[in-house]
N, CA, C and O of each residue as an XYZ file, in Angstrom:
360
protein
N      42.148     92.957    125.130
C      41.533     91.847    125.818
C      42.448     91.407    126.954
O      43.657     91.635    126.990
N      41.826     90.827    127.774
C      42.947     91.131    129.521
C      42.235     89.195    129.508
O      41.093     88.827    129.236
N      43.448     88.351    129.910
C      43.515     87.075    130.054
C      44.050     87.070    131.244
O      44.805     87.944    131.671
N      43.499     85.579    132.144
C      44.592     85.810    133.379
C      45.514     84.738    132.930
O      45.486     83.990    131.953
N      46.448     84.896    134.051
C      47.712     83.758    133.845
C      46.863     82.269    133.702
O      47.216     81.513    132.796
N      45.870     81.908    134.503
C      45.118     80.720    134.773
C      44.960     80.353    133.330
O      45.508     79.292    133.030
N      44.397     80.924    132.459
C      43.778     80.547    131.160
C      44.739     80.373    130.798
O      44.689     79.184    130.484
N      45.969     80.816    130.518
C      47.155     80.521    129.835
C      47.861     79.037    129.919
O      48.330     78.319    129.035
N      47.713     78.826    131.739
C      48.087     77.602    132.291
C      46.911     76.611    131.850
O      47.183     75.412    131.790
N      46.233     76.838    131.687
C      44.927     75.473    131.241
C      44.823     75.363    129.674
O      45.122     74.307    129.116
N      44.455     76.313    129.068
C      44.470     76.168    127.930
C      45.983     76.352    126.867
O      45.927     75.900    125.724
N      47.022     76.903    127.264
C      48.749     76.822    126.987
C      48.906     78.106    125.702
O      48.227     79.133    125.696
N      49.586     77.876    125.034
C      49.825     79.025    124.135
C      48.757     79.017    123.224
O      47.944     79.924    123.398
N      48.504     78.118    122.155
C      47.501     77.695    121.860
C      46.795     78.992    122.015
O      46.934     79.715    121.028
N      46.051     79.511    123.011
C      44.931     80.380    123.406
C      45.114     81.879    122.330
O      44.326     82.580    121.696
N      46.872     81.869    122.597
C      47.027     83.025    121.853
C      46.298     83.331    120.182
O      45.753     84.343    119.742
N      46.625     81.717    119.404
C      46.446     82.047    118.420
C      44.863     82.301    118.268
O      44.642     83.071    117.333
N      43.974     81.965    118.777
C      42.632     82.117    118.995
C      42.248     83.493    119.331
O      41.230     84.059    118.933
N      43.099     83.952    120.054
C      42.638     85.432    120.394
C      43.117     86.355    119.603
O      42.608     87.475    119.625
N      44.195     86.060    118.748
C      44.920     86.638    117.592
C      43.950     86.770    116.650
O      44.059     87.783    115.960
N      43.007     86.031    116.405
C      42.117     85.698    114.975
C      40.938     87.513    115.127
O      40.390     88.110    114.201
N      40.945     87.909    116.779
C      40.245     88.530    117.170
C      40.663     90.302    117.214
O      40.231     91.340    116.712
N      41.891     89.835    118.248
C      42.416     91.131    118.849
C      44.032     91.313    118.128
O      44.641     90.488    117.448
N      44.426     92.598    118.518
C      46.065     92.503    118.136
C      47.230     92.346    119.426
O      48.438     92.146    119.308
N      46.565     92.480    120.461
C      47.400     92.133    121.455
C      46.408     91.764    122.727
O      45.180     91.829    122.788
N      47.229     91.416    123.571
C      46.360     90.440    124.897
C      47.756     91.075    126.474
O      48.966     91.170    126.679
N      46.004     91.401    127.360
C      47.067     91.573    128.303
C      46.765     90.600    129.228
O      45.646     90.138    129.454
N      48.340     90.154    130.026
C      47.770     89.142    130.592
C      47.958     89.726    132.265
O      48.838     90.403    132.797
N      46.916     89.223    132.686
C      47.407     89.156    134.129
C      47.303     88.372    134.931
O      46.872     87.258    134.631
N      47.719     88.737    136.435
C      48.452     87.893    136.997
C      47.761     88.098    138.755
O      48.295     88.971    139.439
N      47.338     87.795    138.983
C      46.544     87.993    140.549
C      45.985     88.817    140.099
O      46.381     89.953    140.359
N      44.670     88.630    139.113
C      43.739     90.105    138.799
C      44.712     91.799    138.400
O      44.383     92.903    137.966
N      45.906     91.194    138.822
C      46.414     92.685    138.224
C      47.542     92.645    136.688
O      48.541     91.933    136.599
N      47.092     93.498    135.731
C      47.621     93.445    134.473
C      49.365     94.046    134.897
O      49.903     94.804    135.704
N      49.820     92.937    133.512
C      51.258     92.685    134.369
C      51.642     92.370    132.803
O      52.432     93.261    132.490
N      51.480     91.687    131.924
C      51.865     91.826    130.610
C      50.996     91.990    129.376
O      49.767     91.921    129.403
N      51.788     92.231    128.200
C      51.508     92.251    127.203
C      52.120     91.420    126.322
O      53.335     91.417    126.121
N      51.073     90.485    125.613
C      51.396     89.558    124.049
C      51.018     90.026    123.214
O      49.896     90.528    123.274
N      51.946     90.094    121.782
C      51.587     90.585    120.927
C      51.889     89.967    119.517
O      52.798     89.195    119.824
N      51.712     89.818    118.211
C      52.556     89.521    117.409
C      53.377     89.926    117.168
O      53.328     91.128    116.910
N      54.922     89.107    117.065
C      56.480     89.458    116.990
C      56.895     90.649    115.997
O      57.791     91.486    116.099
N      55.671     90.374    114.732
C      55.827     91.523    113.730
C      55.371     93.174    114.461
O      55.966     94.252    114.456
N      54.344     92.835    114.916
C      53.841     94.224    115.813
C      55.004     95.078    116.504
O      55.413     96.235    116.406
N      55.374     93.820    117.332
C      56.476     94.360    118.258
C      57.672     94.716    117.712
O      58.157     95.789    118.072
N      58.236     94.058    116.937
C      59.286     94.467    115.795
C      59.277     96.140    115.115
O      60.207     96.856    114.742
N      57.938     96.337    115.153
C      57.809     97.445    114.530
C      57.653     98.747    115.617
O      58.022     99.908    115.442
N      57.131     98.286    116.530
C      56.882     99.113    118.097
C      58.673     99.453    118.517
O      59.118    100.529    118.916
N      59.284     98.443    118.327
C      60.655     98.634    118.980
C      61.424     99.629    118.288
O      62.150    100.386    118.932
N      61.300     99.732    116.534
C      62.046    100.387    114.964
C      61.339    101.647    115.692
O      62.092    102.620    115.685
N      60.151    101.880    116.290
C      59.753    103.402    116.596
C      60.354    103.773    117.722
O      60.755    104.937    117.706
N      60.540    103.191    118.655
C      60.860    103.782    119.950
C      62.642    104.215    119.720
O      63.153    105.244    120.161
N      63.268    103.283    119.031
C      64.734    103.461    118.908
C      65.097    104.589    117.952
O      66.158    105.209    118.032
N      63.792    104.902    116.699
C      64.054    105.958    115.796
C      63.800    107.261    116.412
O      64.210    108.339    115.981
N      62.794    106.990    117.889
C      62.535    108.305    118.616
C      63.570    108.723    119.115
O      63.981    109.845    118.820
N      64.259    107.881    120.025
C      65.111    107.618    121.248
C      66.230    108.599    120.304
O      66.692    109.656    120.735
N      66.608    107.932    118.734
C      67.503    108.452    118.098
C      67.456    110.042    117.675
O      68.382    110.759    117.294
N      66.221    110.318    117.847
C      65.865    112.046    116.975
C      66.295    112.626    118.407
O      67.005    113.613    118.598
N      65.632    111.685    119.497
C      66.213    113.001    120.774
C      66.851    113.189    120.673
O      67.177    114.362    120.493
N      67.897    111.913    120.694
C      69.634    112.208    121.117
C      70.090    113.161    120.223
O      70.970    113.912    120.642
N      69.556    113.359    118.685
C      70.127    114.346    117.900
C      70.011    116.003    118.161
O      70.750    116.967    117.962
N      68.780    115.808    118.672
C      67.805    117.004    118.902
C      69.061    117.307    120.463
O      69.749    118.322    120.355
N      69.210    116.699    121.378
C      70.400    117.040    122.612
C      71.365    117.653    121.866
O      71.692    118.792    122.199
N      72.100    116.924    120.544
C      73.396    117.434    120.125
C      73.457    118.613    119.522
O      74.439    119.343    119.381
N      71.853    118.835    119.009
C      71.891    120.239    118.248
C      71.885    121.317    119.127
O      72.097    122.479    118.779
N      71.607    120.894    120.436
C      71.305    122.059    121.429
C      72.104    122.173    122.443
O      71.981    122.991    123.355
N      73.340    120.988    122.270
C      73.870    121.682    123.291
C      74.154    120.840    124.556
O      74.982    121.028    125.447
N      73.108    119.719    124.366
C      72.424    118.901    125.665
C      73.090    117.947    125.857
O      72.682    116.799    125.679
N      74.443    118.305    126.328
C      75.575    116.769    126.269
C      76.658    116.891    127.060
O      76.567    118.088    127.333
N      77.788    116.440    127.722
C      79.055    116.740    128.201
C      80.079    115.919    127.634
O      79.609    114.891    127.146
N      80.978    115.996    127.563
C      82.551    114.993    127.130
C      82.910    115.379    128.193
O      82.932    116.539    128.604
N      83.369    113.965    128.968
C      83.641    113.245    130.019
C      84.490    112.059    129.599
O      83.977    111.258    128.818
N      85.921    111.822    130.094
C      86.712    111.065    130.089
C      86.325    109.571    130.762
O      85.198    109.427    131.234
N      87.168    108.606    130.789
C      86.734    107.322    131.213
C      86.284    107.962    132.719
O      85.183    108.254    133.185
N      87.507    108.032    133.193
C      87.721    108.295    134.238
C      86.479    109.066    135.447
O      86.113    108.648    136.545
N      86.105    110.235    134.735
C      85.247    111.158    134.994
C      83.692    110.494    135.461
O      83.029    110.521    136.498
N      83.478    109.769    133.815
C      81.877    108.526    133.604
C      82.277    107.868    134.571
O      81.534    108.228    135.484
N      83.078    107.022    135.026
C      83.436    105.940    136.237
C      83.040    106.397    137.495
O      82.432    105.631    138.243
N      83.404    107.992    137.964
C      83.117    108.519    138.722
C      81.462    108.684    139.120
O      80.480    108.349    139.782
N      81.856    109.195    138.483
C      79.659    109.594    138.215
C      78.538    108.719    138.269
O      77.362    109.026    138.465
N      79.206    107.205    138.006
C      78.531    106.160    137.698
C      78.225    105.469    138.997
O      77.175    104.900    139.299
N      79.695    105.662    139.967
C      80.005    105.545    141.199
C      78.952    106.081    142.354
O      78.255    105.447    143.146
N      79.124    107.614    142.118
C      77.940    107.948    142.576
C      76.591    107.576    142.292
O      75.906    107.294    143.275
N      76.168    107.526    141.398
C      74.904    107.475    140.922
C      74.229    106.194    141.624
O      73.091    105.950    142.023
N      75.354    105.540    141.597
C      75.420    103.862    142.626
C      74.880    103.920    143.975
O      73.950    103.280    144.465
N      75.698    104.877    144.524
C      76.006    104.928    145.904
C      74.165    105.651    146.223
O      73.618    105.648    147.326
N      73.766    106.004    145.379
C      72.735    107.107    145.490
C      70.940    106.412    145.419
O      69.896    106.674    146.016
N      71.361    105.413    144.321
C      70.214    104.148    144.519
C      69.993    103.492    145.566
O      70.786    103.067    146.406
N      68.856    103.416    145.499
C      68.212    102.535    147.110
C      68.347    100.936    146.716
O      68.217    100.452    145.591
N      68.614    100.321    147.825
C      68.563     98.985    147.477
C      66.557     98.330    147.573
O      65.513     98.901    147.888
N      66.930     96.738    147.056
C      65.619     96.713    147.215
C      65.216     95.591    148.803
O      64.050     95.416    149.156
């Protein structure tokens, strides 16, 4: 269900729990264009335990294969440097 910011501002949080009774999450937007997501804290709690248990199998899945370097302080500082220099500003 897509809410704009307006309804939020007139009717206040409030709205959420009403649309909760309905849906499991609400997107809200913001000049007609969708820009967030509300959800229940438990939902999201559990959305986050997946993404970090994924995030975690990659990184394992890199170490089994190989997919890594050891790099000194010194070295990461460097690299980081660049990587800097290499971003566009906004």
């Amino acid at each position: 269900m897509v809410v704009s910011a307006n309804e939020v501002k007139k009717h206040g949080v409030s709205l959420f729990d009403k649309l909760f009774e309905k849906v499991d999450n609400v997107v809200l937007s913001v000049r007609g264009k969708k820009k967030y997501v509300v959800m229940d804290y438990k939902e999201y709690k559990e959305l986050r335990e997946y993404q970090l248990q994924k995030t975690y199998e990659e990184v394992m899945e890199d170490i089994k294969n190989g997919n890594y370097r050891v790099l000194s302080a010194k070295e990461h500082m460097k690299n980081l440097e660049e990587d800097l220099k290499n971003v566009s500003t906004y």
